[in-house]
N, C-alpha and C positions, 0 to 999 in steps of 0.2 A: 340608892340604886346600886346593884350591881353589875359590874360591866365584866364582859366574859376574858377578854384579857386578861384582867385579873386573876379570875378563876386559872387561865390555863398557864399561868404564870406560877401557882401557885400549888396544884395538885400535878403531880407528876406524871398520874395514870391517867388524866385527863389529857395531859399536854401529851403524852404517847401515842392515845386513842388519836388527835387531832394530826401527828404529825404522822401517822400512819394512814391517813387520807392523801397525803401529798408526797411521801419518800416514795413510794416505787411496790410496795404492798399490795397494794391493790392496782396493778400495772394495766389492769383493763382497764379500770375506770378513774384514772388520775386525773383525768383533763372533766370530770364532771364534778369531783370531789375538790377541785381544786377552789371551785366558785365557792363551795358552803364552809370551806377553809377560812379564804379570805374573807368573805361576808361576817362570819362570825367572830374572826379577830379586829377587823377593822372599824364593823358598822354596829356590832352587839347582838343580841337577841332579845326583841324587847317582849318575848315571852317566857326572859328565862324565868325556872322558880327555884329559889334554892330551899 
């Protein structure tokens, strides 16, 4: 199984994309992008496909 931590642990341009949901980027929508942040670091994506 892969778990997306991993992944975003792992590719850079991934972990950029993801931390660019929650630095201030996207300063509208922080506080909605923060849920699918954490969700996908903590809980996984059990539809990921690599």
């Amino acid at each position: 199984m892969i778990y997306f931590i991993d992944v975003y642990n792992s590719y850079t341009k991934i972990r950029r994309v993801m931390d660019d949901l929650i630095n201030g980027k996207y300063h509208n929508y922080r506080n909605k992008f923060r849920n699918i942040y954490e969700n996908l670091l903590t809980y996984n994506d059990e539809f990921f496909i690599e």
